[in-house]
N, C-alpha and C positions, 0 to 999 in steps of 0.2 A: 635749462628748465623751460626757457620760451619755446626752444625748438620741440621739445615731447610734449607744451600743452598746444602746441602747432597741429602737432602732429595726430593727438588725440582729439582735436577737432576735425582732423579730416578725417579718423578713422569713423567717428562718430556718421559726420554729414553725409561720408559713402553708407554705411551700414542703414540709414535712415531712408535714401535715394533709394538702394536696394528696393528695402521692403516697401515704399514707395510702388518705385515701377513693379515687384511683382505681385501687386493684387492688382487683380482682374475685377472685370464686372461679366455676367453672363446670362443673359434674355432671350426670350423663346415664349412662343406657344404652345402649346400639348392639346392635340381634337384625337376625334375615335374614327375608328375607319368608318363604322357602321352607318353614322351618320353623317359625319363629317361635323359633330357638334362638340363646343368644348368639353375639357376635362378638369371641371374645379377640383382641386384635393389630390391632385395628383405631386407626389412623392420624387421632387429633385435633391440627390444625393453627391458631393463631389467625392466620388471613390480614394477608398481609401482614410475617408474622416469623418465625422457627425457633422458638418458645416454643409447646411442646403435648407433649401424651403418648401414650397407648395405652393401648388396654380392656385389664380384667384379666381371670380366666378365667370372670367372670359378667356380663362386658359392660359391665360401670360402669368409668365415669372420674371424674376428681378434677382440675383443677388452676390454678392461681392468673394471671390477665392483667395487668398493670400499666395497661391500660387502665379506666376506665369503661364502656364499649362499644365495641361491635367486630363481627365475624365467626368463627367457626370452620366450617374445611374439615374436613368427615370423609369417609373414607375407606379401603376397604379391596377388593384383588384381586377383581376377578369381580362386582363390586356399583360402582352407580352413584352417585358422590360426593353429598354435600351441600354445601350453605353455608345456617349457619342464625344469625342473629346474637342479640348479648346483649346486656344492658342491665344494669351491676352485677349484685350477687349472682346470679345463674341457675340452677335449673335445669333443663334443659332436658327433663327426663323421658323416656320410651322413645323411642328415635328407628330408623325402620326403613327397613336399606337395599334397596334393591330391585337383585333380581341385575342384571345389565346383559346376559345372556344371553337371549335371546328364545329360547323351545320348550324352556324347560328341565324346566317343570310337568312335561310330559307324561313324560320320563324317567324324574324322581323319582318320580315314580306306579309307574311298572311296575321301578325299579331297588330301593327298598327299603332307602332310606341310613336308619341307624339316628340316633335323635333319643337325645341326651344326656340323662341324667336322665330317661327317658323308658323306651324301648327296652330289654329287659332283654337285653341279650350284652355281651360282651367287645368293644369297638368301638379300632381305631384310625385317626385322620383325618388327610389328608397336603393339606395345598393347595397351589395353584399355585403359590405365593410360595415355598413349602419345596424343590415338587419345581425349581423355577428355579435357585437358587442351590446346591443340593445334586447334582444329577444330572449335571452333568460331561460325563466320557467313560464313568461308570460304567453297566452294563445296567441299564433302568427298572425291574426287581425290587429294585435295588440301595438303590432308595429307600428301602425296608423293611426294612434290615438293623439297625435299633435300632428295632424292632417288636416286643414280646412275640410267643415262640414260633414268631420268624421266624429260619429258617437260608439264604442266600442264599450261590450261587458262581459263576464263571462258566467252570464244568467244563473244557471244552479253551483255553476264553479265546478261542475266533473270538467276531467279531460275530454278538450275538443270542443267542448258543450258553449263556445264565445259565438255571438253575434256583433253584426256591422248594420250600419244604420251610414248612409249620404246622402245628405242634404234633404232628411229626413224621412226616406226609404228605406225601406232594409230591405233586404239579398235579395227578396222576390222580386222584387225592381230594380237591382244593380246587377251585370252582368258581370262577371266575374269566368275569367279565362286563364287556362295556364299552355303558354305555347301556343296564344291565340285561339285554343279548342274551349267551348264552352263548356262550362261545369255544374251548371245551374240545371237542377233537377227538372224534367221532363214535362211530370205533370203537376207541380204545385209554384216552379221556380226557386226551390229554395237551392241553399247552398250547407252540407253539413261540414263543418271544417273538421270536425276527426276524423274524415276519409280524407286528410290529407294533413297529418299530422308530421309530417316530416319534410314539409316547403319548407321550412327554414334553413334546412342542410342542404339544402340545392339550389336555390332562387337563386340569382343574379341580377335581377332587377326586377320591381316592383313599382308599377306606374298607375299611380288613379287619377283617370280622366273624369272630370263631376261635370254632369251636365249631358249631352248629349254629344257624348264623344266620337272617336274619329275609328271604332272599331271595326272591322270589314266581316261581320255575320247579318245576317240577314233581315233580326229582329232586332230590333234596336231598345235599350234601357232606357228607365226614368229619368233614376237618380244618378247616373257614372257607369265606369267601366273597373274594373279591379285588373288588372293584364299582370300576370305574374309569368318573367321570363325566369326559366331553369336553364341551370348551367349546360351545356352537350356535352361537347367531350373535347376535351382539354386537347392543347396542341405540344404540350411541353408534358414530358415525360415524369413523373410522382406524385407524390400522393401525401396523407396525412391522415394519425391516429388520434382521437379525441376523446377525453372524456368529461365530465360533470357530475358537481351533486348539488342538492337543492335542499331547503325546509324539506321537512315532512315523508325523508327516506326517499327522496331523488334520486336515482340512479340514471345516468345515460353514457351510450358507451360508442363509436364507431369509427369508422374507419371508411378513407377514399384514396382508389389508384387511376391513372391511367397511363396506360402503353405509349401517349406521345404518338404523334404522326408520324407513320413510315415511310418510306422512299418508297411504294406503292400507294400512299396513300390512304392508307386504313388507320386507323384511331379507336379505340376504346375507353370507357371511362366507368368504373364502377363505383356503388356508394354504399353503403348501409349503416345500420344504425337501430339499438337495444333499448329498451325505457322501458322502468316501473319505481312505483310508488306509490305513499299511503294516500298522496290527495290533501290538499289544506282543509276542504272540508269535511267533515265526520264522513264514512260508509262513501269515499269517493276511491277507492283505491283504484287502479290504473297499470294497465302493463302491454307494452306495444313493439312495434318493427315498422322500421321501416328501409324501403328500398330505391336505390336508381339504379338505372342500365341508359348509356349509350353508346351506339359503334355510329359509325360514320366511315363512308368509302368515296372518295374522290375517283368516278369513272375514268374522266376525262378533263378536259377544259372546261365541257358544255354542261356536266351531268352529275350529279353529286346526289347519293343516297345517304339517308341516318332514320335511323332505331331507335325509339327513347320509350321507357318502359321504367315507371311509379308506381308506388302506393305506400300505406299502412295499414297494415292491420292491426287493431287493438279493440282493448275492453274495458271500460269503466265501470264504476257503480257513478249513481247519478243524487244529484237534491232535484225532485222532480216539482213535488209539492211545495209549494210556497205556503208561506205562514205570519201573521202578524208582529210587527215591533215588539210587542210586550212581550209574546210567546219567546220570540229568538232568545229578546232580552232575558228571560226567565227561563233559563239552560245555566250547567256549568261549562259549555264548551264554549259559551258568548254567542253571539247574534252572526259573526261570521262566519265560526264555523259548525253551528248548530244545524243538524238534520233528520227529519223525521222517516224517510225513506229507505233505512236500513235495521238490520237488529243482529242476534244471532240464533244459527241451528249446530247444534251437535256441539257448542262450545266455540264457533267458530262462525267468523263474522259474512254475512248471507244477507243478499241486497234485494229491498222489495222494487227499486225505479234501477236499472241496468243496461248501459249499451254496450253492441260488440258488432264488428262490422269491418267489412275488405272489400277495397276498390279498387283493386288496378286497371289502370288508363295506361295503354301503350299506341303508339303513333310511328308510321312508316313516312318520312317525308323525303322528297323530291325535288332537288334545283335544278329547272331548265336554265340554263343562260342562253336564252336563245340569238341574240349578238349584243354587243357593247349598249345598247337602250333598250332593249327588252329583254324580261324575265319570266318566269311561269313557276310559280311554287304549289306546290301542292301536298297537302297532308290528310292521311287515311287512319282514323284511327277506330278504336275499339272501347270498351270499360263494361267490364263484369263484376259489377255488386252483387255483393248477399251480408246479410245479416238481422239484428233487428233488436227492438228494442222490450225490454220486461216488462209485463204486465202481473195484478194479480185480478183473479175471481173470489166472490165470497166479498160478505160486510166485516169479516174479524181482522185482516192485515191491517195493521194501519191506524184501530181504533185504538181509543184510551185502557181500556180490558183486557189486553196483548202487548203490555210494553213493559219491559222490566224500570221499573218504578210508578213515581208517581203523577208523570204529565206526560203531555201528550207529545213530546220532541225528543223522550228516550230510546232507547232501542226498541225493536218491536222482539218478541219473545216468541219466535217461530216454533219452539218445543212446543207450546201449550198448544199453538195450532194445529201443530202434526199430533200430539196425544188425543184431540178430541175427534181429530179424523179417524185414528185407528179405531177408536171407541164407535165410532157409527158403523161401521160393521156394513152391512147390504145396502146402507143409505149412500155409499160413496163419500168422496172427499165433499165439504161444504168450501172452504178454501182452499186455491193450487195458484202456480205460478204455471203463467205463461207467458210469449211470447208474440207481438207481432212483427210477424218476417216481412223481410223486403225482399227482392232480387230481382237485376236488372241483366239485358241483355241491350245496349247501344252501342251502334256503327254508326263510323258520318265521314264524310270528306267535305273539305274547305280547298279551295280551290284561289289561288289568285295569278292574275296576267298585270303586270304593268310594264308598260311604255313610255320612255321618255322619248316624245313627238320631236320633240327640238330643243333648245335650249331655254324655252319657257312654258311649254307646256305636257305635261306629263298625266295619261291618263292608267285608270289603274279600273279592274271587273274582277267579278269572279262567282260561283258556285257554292251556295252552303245546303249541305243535306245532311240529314241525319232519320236514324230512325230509330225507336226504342220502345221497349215492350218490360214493364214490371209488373211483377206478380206480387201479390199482397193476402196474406192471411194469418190469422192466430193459429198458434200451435200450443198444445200441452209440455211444459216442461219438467213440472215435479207437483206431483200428486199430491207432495207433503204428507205421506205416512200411511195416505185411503188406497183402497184397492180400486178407484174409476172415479170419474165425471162424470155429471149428469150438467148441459148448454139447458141454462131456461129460455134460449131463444127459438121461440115457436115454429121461425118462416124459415129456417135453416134444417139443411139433411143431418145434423150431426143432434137435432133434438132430441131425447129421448135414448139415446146411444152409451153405454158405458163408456168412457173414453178414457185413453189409457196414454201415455206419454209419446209423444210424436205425432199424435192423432192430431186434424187440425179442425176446428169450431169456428162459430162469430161468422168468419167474413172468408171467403177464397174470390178474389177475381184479379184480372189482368184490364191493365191498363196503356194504350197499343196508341204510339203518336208516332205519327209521321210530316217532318215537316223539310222542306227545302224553297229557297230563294235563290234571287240573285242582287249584287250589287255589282255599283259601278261609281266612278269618281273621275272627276277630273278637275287639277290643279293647274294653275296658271301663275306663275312666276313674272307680275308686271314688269318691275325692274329690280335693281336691289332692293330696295325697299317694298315693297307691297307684292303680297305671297296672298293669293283667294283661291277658294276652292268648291264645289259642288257636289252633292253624292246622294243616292236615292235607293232607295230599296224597294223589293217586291217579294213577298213572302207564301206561301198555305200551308197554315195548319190543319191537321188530319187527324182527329179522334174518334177513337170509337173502343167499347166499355165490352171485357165476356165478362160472365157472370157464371161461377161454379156452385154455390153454397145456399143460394135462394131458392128454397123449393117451392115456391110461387108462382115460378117463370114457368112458361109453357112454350113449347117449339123452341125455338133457336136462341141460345144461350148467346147470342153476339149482339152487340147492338148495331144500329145503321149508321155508318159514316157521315161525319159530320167535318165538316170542310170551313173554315176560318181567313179570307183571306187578309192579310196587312200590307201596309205600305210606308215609307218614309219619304223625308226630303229635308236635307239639313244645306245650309251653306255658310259660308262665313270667309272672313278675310283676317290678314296681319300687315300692319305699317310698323314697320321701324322707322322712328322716326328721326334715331340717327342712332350714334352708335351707342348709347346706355337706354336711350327709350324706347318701348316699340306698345302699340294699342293693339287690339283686335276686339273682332266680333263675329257672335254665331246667332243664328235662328235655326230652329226647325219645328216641322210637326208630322206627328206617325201616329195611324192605326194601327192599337196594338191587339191583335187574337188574343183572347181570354187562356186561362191557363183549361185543361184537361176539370181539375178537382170545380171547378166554376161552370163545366158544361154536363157533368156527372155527378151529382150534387149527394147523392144515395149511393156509396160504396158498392151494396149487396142490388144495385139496380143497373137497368140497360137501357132507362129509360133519360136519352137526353134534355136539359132544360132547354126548354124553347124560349125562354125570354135572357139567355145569354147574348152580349153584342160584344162587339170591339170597343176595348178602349182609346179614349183619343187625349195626345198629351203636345201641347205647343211651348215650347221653352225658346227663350231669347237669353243672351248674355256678353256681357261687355265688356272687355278686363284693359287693365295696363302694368306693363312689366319694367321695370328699369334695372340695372347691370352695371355695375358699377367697379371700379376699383376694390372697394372694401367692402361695399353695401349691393344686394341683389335683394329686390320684392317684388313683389304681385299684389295688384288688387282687382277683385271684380264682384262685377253685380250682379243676380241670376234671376229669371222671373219664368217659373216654371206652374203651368196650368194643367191640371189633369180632369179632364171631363171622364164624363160616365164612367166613371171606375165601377168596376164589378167587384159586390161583396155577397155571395154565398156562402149560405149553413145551413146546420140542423136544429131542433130544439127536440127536446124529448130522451125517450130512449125506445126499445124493442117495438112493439106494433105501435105505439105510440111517440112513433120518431115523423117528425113532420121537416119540413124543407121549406127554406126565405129566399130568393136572391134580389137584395136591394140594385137598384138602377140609378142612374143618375147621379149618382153620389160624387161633387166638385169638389176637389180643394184646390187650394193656392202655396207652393211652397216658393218664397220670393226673397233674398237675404244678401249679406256683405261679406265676403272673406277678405283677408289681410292676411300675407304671408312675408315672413323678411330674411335675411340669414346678413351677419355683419360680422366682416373680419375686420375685428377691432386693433389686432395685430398679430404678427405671425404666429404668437403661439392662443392665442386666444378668440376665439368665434363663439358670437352670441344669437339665439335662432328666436321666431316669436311666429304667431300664427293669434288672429284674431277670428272667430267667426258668429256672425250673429243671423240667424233664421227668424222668420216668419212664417208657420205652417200653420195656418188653418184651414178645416171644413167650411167649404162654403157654399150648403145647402141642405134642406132638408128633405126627406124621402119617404116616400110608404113602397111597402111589398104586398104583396097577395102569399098567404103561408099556405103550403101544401101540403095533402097526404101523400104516402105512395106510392097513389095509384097516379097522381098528379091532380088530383080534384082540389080546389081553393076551398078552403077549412074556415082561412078567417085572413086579418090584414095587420100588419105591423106599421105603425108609422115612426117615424126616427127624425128627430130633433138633433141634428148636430152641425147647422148654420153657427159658426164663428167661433167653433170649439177648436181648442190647438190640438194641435197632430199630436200625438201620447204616444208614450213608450222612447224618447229622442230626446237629448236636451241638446234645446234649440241655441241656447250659448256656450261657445266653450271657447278658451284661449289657451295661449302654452307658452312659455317660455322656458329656453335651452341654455346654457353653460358649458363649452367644449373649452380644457385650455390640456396643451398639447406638451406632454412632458419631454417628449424625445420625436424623431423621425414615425416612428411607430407603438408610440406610446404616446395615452391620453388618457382624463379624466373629465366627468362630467356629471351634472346637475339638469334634472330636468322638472318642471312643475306644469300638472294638467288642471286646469279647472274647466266644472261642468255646472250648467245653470238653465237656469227656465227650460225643466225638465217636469214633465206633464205624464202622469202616471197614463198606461195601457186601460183601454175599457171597451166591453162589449157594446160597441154601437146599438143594437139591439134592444138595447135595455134603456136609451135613450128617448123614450116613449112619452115623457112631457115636455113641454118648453119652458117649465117653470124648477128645473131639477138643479141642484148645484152644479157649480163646475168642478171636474174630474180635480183630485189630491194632486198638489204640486210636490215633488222631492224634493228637501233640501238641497244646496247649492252643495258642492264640497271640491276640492282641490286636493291633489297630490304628487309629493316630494319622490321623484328615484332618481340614485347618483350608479354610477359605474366606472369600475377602470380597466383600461385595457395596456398591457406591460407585453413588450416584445422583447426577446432575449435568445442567445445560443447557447442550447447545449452540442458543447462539441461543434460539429457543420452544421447541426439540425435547426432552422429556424424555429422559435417556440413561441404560443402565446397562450398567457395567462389573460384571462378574463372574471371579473367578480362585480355583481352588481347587487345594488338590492330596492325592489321595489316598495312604495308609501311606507315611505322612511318612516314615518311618524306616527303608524299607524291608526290613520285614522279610519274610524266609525263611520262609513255613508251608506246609503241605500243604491244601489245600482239599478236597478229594478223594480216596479211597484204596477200589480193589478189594482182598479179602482174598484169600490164596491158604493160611496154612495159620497164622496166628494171629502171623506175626515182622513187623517193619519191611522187613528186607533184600528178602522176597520179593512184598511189596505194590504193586500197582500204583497209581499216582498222578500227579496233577495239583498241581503246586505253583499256587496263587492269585500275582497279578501283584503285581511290586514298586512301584516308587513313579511314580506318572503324575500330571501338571498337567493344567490347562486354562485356557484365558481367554477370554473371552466380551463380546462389544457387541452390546448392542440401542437402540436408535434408537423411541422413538416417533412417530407422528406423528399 
């Protein structure tokens, strides 16, 4: 008996030494090639079992095998796996994954994604993985909404129809790029995001740079950069089918392949992608496509071509009209999704506010390797818009006396309108629906050269030109029942004319910009630690106005060339000041050319304003980053001045349309951001974001108002010293909840609030200094949780996705025109109540 509990002590003590000595420990780094900058969240697997972890925010792992030896799978979105094995203790040192995108170099060359610990700006990064599981049925700006300094809404709530506001600018001063090509319209600077309602199925990276960031075009932004990298074309052979549904008759449906890189070298990658639905709000209905295309050919060693070729097409009905709290309130559909801007014809539901619109942007780019430290990228691309938005003519669309019921937010009763048309007989229609069209014809190449001089100094130049010509006019759509139109605008050829559907009225002209620069940079690498850098630009803008539809004009229907030039000068530096700290700091100041709509003030004119200038903006900012095992934040302070801002308009209407351009007009946007992400433990990360603004006007103005002909009629003076920047709320925080059920399965919790939010007002109207100050919006916050569940069918990798946006549905105001400083008389957009989605994708 002694001898077998002997004996069973030593079978024990060995069996115990075993599994002793066979767990392992197994440590390593994971960076990307592209930049050589870590890869947090990256996916260590020991094959063969559920046992592994995830990089933390400096790209090291840690963690324990019960094996001796083995495999681990790494792995991470957009990067090409590994399997690298171990032998006990390991480990396994820097390991680098290599994107799985083919022609991505040449991008990042000419786009200007900011490197961590490196790069001295205010930087935030969105990847694929995030915008997947987050993006929903919400607008792909939406993805930003716990972004320091970002204010997002989705103003009347059609498809597409979302606006972005940084650091209390919106689009017209925030540049926004995809593929490093600018996207920002022409002549007003704006950005429509449903010509490009299908970034979400192709992005691979999403970087806003706030401040005066590090982008290589020519003119430089207020407020940030938006840089949206899309996928090229895959280096690994398959693809994947997907679909979803959502609130409100969601449909979406598509599908992505590609061929994988050949032993010539060639690669392809295709995408596309179905959408329609009712729209959360009343008369939003919605139906779309959208596409990618890229090839990519590896010449040589030296020489790499790629093709990448976007768009969508779609069409919404719109809430164009805003409308007071009580009225919303006083609906049966509620204040969300109450809309005045639709009704029905023929029994069948017919939109008096409608967009519908296609833009394909396609790009030829170019990688010189010209030897191991110098490069030459170059991208050629194209974008042909057309479409436009619905208009009606006539006082009965719209009014109280044409809505099936009893107020004025029911449908509108297009039958009675078409019956009293037919009834007028030789008088023509009094009400029709029309259209003003858009369409664009822009070319442009961006050109970049960079040189690493030596091991601490790298400079980098390049070429930005473009050129673009849009046409604009009203068109006849539907007569609504009359046999013609009669234009009551007197100074136009189409007055007096029967018009008949296609026919076009109002307004015909072309608006013709030409603009090219150059930039140039050069960065200096002190030692490890301290990373400075310098960059300057030189730009001319080129406008000049035809005019078709003014029958006023005499001789030459062109106007004379008006020529803009601008300039920059930004510089700044980065100290790390060891290995979890690092500071920096930026200055700069740029001459910015006025937009095109600010130097042609009168659509139907050729006559440019002469008291347009350059705007001038000096921004400074100072941040600090720390990196941590478990904890990575950011904080910084931004102090951003914009002199002479140019604001142009009309007041009036037909011969009694007269023209303002204020001058001089200062503000100050100056504020704190706080950004944090804490892995609290391996399966649970908690994220936060603080931001607090200070945007005020700071000064007051007068204009001289003109007819015209340009003759000074009378003078506006404008009161708006120490008024807060409106339409933006200047406070907002967020905090996040990820906890991680499996390798590739998670759950999450997110809360946005938004505050000291300062309703929209016509400056204009700010003609006392004795006037209230502009409606404040209530503060409000909201709840969205989501999951995301990976699973095989069969071999086929699968992921189930379900999320649902303002859990709680709460009542807030998103939006608010001021009209005389109260709530009751504010016009407004309530933000959408609570909407799901679910989601399967298929790999294969």
């Amino acid at each position: 008996m002694k001898k077998f509990s002997l004996f069973l002590c030593i079978v024990v003590l060995t069996s115990l030494t075993t599994i002793a000595y066979a767990q392992s420990t197994i440590t390593g780094k994971i960076i990307d090639s592209d930049m050589n900058s870590a890869l947090p969240g990256a996916n260590i697997i020991e094959k063969g079992t559920t046992n592994g972890t995830t990089t933390d925010f400096e790209g090291t792992f840690t963690f324990n095998s019960n094996s001796s030896s083995g495999e681990v799978v790494i792995s991470y979105v957009g990067y090409v796996s590994q399997t690298i094995a171990f032998n006990g203790d390991t480990d396994l040192g820097t390991i680098t994954l290599m994107s799985s995108n083919v022609g991505l170099d040449e991008i990042l060359l000419v786009a200007s994604v900011a490197v961590d610990r490196k790069t001295p700006v205010a930087v935030s990064t969105i990847k694929a993985e995030e915008i997947a599981i987050k993006l929903g049925t919400q607008e792909f700006p939406e993805i930003l909404k716990s972004t320091p300094g970002v204010y997002v809404t989705r103003q009347g709530g059609g498809y597409g129809d979302s606006r972005i506001n940084l650091r209390g600018f919106n689009s017209e001063n925030v540049a926004v790029m995809i593929n490093g090509v600018p996207v920002n319209d022409m002549e007003n600077g704006a950005v429509y995001w449903s010509n490009w309602a299908g970034l979400g199925d192709v992005t691979s990276t999403m970087q806003v740079q706030r401040g005066l960031g590090a982008s290589k075009v020519a003119v430089a932004s207020v407020g940030g950069t938006i840089n949206i990298i899309t996928k090229t074309t895959d280096a690994e052979q398959g693809g994947s089918f997907g679909t979803s549904i959502a609130n409100d008759g969601y449909l979406k449906y598509g599908m992505t392949y590609s061929t994988g890189l050949s032993d010539s070298g060639f690669a392809a990658t295709v995408s596309a992608a179905k959408i329609d639905g009712d729209g959360y709000v009343d008369g939003t209905e919605f139906s779309g496509y959208n596409y990618f295309l890229s090839l990519s050919q590896q010449i040589n060693d030296a020489h790499r071509l790629s093709f990448t070729a976007f768009g969508a097409q779609q069409e919404h009905g719109q809430r164009f009209n805003r409308s007071t709290i009580a009225e919303l309130k006083d609906t049966d559909s509620g204040p969300q999704k109450a809309n005045k801007d639709w009704g029905y014809k023929n029994g069948e539901v017919y939109h008096q506010s409608y967009n519908f619109y296609h833009k394909p942007q396609m790009s030829i780019n170019h990688l010189w390797n010209i030897n191991d430290a110098s490069s030459l990228s170059t991208a050629v691309y194209a974008s042909f818009g057309s479409g436009g938005g619905r208009r009606d003519e006539g006082s009965k669309i719209g009014s109280d006396d044409y809505r099936i019921g009893s107020t004025g937010l029911t449908p509108i009763d297009f039958d009675k309108v078409i019956a009293e048309n037919r009834a007028s007989g030789v008088n023509g229609s009094t009400d029709i629906i029309s259209s003003s069209r858009n369409s664009h014809e822009w070319y442009g190449i961006l050109s970049s050269y960079k040189n690493r001089i030596n091991d601490k100094l790298t400079i980098s130049a390049g070429f930005d030109g473009r050129s673009y010509v849009g046409s604009h006019w009203y068109q006849v759509d539907d007569l609504l029942g009359g046999e013609f139109f009669l234009d009551n605008e007197t100074d136009t050829y189409a007055f007096g004319k029967p018009l008949q559907v296609g026919d076009k009225y109002n307004k015909d002209y072309d608006g013709v910009v030409t603009r090219y620069g150059l930039f140039g940079q050069a960065e200096y690498q002190i030692n490890e630690s301290v990373n400075v850098f310098v960059a300057g630009d030189v730009s001319n803008s080129n406008y000049k106005q035809r005019e078709y539809m003014n029958n006023t004009i005499v001789g030459s229907r062109e106007s004379e060339v008006v020529n803009f030039t601008g300039y920059g000068i930004k510089g700044g530096g980065n100290y790390n000041l060891d290995m979890n700290n690092n500071v920096f700091v930026n200055v700069g100041y740029f001459s910015k050319a006025p937009f095109l709509d600010d130097v042609f003030l009168d659509e139907d004119g050729i006559i440019p304003n002469e008291d347009a200038v350059n705007e001038k903006v000096f921004s400074a900012e100072l941040g600090y980053g720390f990196r941590g095992e478990k904890l990575s934040a950011n904080v910084n302070i931004y102090y951003t001045q914009w002199l002479d801002k140019s604001l142009g308009g009309s007041l009036g209407t037909g011969e009694s349309l007269f023209f303002y351009n204020l001058q001089g007009i200062d503000a100050l946007h100056q504020g704190v951001e706080i950004d944090l992400r804490y892995k609290a433990t391996d399966k649970v990360t908690v994220t936060g974001m603080v931001s607090l603004g200070d945007w005020q006007w700071k000064s007051n103005v007068s204009s001289e108002i003109r007819d015209q002909s340009g003759d000074v009629i009378d003078v506006v003076e404008v009161y708006a010293e120490d008024l807060k920047v409106g339409d933006v709320a200047q406070t907002t925080f967020a905090v996040g909840v990820d906890y991680k059920l499996a390798s590739k399965s998670n759950i999450y919790v997110d809360y946005n609030f938004a505050g000291d939010n300062y309703s929209s007002y016509d400056v204009t109207n700010r003609g006392s200094s004795d006037l209230p100050d502009v409606w404040e919006l209530p503060d409000f916050g909201l709840f969205d949780v989501g999951l995301r569940h990976t699973f095989n069918i069969g071999t086929f990798e699968t992921t189930l996705i379900g999320k649902v946006n303002n859990v709680f549905n709460t009542e807030y105001v998103s939006d608010a025109n001021d009209l005389n400083g109260t709530a009751s008389a504010a016009q407004v957009y309530f933000g959408p109540g609570r909407t799901y989605s679910v989601g399967l994708k298929v790999n294969f």
